[in-house]
LOGU-189915 format. One record per atom (N, C-alpha, C): residue in one letter; z, y, x. Coordinates in steps of 0.05 Angstrom, whole numbers, padded with zeros to 5 digits, always signed. Each point is the difference from the previous one (the first is absolute). Last residue first. Layout:
# residues N
aZYX/...
END
This chain:
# residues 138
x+01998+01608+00884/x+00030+00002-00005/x-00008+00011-00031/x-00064-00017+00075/x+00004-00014-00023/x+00022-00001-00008/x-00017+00058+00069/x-00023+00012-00022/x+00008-00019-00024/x+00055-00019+00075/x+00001+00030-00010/x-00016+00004-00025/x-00013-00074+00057/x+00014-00012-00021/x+00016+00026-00013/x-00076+00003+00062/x+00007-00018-00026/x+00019+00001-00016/x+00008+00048+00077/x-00023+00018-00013/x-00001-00023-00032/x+00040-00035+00079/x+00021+00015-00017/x-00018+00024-00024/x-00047-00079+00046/x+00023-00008-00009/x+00006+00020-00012/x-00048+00027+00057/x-00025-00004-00020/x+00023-00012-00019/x+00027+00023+00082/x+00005+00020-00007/x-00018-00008-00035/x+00015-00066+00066/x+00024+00009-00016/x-00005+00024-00015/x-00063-00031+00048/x+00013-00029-00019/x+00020+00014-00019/x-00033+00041+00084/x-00015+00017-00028/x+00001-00024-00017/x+00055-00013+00070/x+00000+00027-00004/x-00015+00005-00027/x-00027-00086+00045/x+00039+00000-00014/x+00008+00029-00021/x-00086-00002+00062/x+00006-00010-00022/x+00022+00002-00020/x-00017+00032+00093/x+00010+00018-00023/x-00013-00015-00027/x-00017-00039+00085/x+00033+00002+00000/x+00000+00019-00026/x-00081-00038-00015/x+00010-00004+00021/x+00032+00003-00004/x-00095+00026-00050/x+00010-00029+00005/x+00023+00008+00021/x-00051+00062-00070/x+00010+00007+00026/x+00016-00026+00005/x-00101-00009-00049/x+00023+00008+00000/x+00017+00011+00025/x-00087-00028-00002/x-00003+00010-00028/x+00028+00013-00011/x-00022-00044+00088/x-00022+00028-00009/x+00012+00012-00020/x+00044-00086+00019/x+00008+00020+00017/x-00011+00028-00005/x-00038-00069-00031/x+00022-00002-00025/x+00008+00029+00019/x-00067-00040+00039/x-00008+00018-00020/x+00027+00009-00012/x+00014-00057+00074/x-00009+00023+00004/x-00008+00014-00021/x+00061-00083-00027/x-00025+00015+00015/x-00005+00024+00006/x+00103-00039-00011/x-00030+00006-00013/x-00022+00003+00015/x+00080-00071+00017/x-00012+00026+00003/x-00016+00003-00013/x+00066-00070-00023/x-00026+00000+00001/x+00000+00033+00013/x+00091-00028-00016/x-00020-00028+00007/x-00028+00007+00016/x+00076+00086-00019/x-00024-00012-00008/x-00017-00026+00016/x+00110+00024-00005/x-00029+00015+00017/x-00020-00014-00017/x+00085+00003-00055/x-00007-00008+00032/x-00036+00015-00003/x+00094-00007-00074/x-00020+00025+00015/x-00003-00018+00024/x+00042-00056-00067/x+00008+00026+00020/x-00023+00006+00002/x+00061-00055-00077/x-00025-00001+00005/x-00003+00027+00023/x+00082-00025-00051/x-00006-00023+00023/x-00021+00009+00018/x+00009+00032-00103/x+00019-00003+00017/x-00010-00025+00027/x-00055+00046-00080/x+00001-00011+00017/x+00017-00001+00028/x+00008+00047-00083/x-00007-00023-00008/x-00011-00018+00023/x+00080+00067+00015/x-00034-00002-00010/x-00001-00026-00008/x+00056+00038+00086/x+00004+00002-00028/x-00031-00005-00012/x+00035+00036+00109/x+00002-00021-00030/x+00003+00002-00019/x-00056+00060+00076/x+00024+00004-00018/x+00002-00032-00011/x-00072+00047+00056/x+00017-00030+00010/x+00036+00002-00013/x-00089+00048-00016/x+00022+00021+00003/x+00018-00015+00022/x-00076-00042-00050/x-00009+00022+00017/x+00020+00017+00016/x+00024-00058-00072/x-00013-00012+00029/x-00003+00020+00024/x+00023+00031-00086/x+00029-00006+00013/x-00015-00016+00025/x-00072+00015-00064/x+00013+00028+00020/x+00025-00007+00013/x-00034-00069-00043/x-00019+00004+00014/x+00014+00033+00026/x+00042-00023-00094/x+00001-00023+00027/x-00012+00005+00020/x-00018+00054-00072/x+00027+00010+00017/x+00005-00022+00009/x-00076-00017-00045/x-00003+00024+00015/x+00029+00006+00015/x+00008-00079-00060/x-00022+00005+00019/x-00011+00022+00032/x+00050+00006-00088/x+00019-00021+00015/x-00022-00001+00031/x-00050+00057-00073/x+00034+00006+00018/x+00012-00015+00016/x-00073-00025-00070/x+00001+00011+00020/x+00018+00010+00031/x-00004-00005-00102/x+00001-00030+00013/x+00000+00000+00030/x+00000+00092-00043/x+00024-00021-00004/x-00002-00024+00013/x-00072+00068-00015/x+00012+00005+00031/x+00020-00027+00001/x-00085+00034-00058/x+00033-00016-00019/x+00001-00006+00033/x-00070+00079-00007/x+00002-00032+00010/x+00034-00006-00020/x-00086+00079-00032/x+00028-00008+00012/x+00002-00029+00005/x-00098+00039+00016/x+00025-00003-00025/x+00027-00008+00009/x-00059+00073+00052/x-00003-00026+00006/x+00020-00010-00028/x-00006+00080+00029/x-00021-00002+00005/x-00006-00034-00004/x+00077+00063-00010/x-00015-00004-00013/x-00037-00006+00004/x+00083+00011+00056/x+00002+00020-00005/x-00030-00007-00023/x+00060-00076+00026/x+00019+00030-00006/x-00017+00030+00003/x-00056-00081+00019/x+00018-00001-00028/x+00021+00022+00000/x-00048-00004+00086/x-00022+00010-00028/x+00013-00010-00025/x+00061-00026+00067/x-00003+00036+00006/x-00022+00008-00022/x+00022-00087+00006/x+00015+00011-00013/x+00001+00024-00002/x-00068-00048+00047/x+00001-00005-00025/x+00017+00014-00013/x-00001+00001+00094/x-00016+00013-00014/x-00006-00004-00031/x+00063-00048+00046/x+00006+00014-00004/x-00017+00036-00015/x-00022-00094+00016/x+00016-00002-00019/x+00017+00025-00005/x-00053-00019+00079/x-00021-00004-00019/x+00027+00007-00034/x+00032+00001+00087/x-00015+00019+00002/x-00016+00012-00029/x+00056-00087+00014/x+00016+00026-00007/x-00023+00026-00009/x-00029-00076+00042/x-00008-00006-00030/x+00026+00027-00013/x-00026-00007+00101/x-00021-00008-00016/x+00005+00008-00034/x+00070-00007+00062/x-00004+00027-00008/x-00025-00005-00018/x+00036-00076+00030/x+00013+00019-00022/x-00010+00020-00008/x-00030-00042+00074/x-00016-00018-00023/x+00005+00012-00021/x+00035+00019+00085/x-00018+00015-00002/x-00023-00014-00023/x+00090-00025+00024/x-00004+00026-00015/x-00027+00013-00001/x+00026-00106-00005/x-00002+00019+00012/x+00001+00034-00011/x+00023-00084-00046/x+00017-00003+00015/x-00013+00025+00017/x-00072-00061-00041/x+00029+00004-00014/x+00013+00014+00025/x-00085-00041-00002/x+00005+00021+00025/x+00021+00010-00015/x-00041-00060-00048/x+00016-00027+00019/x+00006+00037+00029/x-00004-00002-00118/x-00018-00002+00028/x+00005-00010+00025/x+00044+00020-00093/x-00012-00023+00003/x-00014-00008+00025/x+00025+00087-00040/x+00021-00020+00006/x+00002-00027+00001/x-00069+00068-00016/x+00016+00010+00022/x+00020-00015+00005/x-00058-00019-00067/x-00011-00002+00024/x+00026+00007+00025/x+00015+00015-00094/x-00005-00032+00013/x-00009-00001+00022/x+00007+00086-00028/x+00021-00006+00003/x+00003-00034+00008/x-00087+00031-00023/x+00016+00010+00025/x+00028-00004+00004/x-00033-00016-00087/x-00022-00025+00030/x+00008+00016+00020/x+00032+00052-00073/x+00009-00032+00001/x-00005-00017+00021/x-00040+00087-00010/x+00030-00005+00007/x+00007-00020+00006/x-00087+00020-00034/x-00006-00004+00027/x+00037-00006+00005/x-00037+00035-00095/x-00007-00033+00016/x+00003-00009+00025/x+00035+00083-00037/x+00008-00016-00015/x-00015-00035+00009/x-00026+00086+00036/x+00025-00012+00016/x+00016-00017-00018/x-00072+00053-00024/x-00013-00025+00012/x+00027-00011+00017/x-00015+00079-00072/x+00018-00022+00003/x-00007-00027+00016/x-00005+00097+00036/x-00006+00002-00031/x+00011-00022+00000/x-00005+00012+00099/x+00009+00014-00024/x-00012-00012-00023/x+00011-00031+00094/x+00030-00005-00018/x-00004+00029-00018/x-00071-00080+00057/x+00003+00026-00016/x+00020-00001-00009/x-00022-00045+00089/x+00001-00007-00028/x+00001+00020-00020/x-00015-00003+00100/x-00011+00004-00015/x+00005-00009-00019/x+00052-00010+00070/x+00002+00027-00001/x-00026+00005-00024/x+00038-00085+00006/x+00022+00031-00002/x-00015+00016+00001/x-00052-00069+00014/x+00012+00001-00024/x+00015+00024-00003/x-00031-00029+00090/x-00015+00022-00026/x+00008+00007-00022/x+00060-00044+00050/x-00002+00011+00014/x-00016+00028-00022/x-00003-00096-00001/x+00029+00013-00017/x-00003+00034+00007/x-00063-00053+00049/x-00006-00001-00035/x+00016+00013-00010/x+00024-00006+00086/x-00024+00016+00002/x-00007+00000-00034/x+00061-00068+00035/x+00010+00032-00003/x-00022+00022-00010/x-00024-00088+00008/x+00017-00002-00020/x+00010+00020-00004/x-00040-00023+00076/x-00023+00016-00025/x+00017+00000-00019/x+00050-00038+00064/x-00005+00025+00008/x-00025+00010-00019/x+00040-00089-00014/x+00021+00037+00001/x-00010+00015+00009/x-00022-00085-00045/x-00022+00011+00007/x+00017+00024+00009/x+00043-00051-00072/x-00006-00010+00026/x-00017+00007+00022/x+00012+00038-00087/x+00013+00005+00017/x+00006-00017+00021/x-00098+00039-00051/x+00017-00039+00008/x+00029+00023+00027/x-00076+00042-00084/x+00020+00003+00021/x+00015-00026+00004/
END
């Protein structure tokens, strides 16, 4: 994945979410490099990038709180996750004070579009994958 490359760049990130495995313990190797990924990428800042890795992070916590998946250490975590959500919200505060919610740089591709619900109800299901997160990882 080249995040210079934004629109396959979505499409990769894209698969990733939705195909990574978040049961037994393969979410022990894949976290780390997603969380880098996600905050390092150059389509930063959109919601319809957030939800991407909410979506993905949230299905994780849902197969960890009901045992399907090994428990995650949620803690380091946090500052992170509830920044992102106060974005989403256009609340201040966080570890990323300053930082705003804008439109997506890069449109997705038509596949990304297929594979997901891209659009005005991004934001919507950004947030709803947010509060489901950070519920289950409490």
């Amino acid at each position: 994945l080249c995040p210079h490359d934004g629109s396959r760049f979505f499409l990769g990130a894209s698969l990733l979410a939705l195909f990574l495995p978040s049961h037994g313990d393969a979410a022990a190797c894949w976290l780390p490099a997603v969380l880098r990924l996600w905050l390092s990428c150059g389509v930063d800042g959109s919601a319809e990038y957030d939800a991407l890795w909410l979506g993905l992070l949230a299905r994780l916590a849902k197969d960890a709180f009901y045992g399907h998946a090994s428990p995650v250490e949620w803690a380091p975590h946090l500052p992170l996750l509830y920044s992102r959500a106060l974005r989403l919200l256009r609340l201040p505060g966080g570890q990323e004070a300053g930082a705003e919610l804008r439109p997506a740089v890069v449109r997705p591709l038509a596949e990304v579009s297929a594979l997901f619900q891209v659009g005005a109800a991004s934001s919507v299901e950004a947030l709803r994958c947010a509060a489901r997160l950070i519920v289950l990882s409490l």
